[in-house]
C-alpha positions in Angstrom: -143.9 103.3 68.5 -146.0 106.6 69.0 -145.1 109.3 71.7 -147.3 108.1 73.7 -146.0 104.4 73.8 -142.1 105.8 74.1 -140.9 104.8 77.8 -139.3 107.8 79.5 -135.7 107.9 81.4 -134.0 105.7 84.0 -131.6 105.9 86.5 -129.3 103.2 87.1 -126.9 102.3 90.0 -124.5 99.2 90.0 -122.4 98.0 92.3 -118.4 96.9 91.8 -118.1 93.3 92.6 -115.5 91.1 94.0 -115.7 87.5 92.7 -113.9 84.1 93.8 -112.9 85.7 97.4 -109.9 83.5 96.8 -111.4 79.4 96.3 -114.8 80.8 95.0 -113.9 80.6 91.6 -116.8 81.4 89.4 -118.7 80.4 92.0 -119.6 83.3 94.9 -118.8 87.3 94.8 -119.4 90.4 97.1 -121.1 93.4 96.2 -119.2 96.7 97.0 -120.3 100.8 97.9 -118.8 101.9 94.1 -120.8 102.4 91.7 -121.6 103.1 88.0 -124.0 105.5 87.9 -125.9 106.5 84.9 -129.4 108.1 83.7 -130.3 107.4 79.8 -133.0 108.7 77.9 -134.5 109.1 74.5 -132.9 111.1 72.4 -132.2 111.6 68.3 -128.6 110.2 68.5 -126.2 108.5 70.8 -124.2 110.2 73.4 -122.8 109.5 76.9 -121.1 112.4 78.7 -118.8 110.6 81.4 -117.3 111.6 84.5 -115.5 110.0 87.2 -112.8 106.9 87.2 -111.6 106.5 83.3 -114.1 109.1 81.8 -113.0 109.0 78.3 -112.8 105.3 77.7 -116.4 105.0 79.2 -117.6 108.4 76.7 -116.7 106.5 74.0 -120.0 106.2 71.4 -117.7 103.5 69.0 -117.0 99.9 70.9 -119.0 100.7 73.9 -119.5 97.8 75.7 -122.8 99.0 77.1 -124.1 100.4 73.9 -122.9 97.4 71.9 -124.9 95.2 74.2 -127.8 97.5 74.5 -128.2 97.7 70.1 -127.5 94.1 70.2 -130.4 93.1 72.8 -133.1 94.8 71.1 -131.6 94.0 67.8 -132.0 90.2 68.7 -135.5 90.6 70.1 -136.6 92.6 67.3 -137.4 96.0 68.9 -136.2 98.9 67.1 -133.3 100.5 68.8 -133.7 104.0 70.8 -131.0 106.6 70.3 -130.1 107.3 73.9 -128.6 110.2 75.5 -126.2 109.0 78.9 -124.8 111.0 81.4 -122.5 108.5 83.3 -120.4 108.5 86.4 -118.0 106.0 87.0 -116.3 104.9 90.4 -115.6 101.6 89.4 -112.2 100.6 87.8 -111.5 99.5 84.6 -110.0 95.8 83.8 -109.1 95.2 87.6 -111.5 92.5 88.7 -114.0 95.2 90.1 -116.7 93.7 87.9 -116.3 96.9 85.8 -118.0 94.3 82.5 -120.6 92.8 84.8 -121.9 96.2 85.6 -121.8 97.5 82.1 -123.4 94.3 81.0 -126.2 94.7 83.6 -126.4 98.5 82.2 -126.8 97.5 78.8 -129.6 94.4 79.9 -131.6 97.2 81.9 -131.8 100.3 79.3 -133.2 97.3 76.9 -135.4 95.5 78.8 -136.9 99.2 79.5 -136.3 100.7 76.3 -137.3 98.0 74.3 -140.1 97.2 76.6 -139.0 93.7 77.1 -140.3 93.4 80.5 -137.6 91.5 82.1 -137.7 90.1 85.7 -134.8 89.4 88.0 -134.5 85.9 86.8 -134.4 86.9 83.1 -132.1 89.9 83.6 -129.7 87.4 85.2 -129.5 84.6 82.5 -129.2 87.5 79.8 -125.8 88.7 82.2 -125.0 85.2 82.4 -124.7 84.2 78.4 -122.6 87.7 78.3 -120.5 87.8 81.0 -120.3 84.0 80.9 -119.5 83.2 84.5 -122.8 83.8 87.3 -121.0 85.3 89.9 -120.0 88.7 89.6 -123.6 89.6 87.5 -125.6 88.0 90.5 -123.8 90.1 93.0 -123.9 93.2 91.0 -127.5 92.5 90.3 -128.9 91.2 94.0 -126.0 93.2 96.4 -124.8 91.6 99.1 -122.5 88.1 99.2 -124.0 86.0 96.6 -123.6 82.5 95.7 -124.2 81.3 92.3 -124.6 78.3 90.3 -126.0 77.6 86.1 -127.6 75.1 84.8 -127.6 75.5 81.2 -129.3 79.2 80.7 -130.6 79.0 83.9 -128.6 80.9 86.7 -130.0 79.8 90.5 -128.7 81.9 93.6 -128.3 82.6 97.4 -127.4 85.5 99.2 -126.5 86.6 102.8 -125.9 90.1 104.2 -122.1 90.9 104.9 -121.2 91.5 108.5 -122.4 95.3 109.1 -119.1 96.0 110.6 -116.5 94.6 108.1 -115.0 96.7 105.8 -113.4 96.5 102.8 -109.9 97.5 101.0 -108.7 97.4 97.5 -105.0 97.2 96.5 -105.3 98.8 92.9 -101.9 98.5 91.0 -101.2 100.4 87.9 -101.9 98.8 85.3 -105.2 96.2 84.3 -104.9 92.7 83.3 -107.9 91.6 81.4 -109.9 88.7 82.1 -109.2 87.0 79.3 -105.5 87.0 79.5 -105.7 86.0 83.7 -108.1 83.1 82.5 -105.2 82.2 80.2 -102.7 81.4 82.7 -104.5 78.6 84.5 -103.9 75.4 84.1 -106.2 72.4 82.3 -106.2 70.3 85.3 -105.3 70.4 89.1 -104.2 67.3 91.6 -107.0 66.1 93.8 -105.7 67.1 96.8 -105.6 71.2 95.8 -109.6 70.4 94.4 -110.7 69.6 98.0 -108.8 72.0 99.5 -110.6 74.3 97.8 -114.1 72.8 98.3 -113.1 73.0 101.7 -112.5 76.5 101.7 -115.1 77.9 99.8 -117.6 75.6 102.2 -116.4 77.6 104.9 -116.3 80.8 103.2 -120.4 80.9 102.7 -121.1 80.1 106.7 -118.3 82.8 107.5 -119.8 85.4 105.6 -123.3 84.9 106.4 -122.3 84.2 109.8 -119.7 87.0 110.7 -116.9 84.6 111.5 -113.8 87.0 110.9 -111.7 84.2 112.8 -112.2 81.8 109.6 -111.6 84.0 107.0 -107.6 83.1 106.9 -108.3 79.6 106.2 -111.6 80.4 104.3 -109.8 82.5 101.3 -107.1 80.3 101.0 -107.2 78.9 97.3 -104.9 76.5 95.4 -107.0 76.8 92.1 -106.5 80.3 90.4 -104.1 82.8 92.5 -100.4 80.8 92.3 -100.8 81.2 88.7 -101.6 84.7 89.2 -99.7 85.5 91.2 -97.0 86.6 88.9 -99.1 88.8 86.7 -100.6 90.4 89.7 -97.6 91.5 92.0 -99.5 92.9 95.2 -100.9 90.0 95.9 -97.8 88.4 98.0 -97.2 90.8 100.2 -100.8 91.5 100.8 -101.3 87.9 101.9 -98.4 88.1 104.5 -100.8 90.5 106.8 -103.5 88.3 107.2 -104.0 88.6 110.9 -102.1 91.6 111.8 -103.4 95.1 111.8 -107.5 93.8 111.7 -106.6 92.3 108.6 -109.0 89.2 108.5 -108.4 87.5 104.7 -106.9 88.7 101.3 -107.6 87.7 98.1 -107.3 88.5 94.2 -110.6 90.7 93.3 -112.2 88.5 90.9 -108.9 88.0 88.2 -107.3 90.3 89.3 -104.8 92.1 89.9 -106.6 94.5 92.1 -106.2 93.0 95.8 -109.6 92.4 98.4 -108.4 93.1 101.6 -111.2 92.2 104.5 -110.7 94.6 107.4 -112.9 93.4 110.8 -114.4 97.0 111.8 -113.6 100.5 110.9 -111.7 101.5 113.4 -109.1 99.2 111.8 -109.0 100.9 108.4 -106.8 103.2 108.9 -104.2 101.0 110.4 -104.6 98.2 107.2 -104.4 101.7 104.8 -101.0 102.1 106.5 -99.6 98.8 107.1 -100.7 97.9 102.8 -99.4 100.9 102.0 -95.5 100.2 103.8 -95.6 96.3 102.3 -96.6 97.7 98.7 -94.2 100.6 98.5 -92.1 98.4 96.6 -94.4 97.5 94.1 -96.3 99.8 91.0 -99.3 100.7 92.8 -102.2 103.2 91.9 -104.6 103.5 94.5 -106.3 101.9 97.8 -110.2 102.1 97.5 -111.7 101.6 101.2 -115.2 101.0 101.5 -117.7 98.8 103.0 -120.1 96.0 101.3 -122.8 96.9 99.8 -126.1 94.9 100.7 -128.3 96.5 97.9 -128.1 95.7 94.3 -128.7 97.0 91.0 -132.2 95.5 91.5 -133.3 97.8 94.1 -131.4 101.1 93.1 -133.7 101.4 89.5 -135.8 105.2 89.2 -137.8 105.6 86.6 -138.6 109.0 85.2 
């Protein structure tokens, strides 16, 4: 590739993600206002200077899971791989069901598409996430913003999307230490009685309309879920007590962020945030707890946040 040919730099901005929303297993997600933010360009040799939430982890040059999946993209595809230099800032958590992988994922997907000159579109990008990340959700919602729904079909990943209520806001219970996906996927069991199965289907029915709808009044019954949180539940200790304020203090539904053991706490308006800060912060005392993270939704996605230099 001559000097000519050589794509210049790119700015990226991806948004945390909140999947399941309690019965949405694999199956819906909710963009949120943090972001990993990063610019890459060509350079002789690999390096990322990282700032923000868990800098060093995320400056790491060896088992980077952006630069991993970036090398192994074009590697696949056949296009030579482009040294990049990557100044990173990070607000999204690490292993705490923030969709810290999705966004690197979508990082990685984006610098080789454009690096590599791929040429990936939005449905491309998304089956590439997909086949990494191996469940739709969290990818699509990183990728499109907003509340997404999302459904494969082999390769293929199909989705819809709605705007979040402008006023809602959002709260998350961070505890202390992660819990990987892998290990929360690990505690579920192989099969579940009927009657929890259409429980759930009825929640998560409800759960689209109330979202796309601003129906704060169904959210207690929306993000109710038999499927994946009582087996959890033990592994991720603030979500117990964060369930018993549903209703009180503007608090309209709670529910594991993605597999936890961060804690999605749906506040009704801002005004209110305060108050839920408080109340979350009395009925967690007890427990290890790092950090509450307010925010609101985000409506824009990766998609649309993309500069090229």
């Amino acid at each position: 590739m001559s000097e000519a040919q050589k794509p210049g730099g790119i700015r990226l901005r991806l948004p945390a993600t909140s999947a399941n929303l309690g019965p949405g297993f694999d199956a819906v997600a909710v963009a949120l206002d943090v972001y990993l933010e990063l610019k890459a360009e060509p350079s002789g040799e690999f390096s990322i200077a990282a700032t923000g939430r868990d800098a060093e982890r995320c400056a790491r040059i060896d088992d980077n899971l952006i630069l991993e999946a970036y090398k192994k993209i074009l590697h696949d595809h056949g296009r030579p791989i482009v040294p990049l230099a990557i100044r990173m800032v990070n607000g999204i958590p690490l292993g705490m069901g923030c969709g810290s992988s999705a966004a690197g994922r979508l990082a990685a997907i984006a610098l080789a598409s454009h690096f590599g000159q791929l040429g990936w579109q939005d449905d491309r990008i998304l089956e590439e996430a997909y086949a990494l990340e191996g469940h739709p959700d969290n990818v699509a919602a990183c990728w499109l913003g907003g509340f997404v729904t999302a459904v494969s079909e082999g390769k293929r990943v199909y989705t819809a999307r709605s705007d979040p209520p402008e006023e809602w806001r959002a709260i998350i219970a961070l505890p202390a230490e992660p819990l990987s996906t892998s290990q929360a996927r690990a505690m579920l069991p192989a099969s579940y009685p009927l009657s929890e199965v259409v429980a759930n289907l009825q929640s998560v029915a409800m759960l689209s309309l109330a979202f796309a709808q601003g129906r704060g009044d169904l959210l207690r019954l929306a993000m109710m879920d038999r499927i994946h949180q009582p087996y959890r539940e033990p592994s991720c200790s603030l979500l117990s007590p964060l369930l018993s304020l549903v209703g009180s203090h503007g608090i309209l539904g709670v529910a594991l962020s993605g597999a936890g053991p961060a804690v999605l706490v749906v506040v009704g308006r801002e005004s209110e945030v305060q108050s839920a800060s408080e109340v979350i912060n009395r009925e967690t005392s007890g427990h290890t707890r790092s950090d509450l993270m307010p925010g609101r939704f985000a409506k824009m996605g990766a998609s649309q946040l993309i500069e090229f230099e």
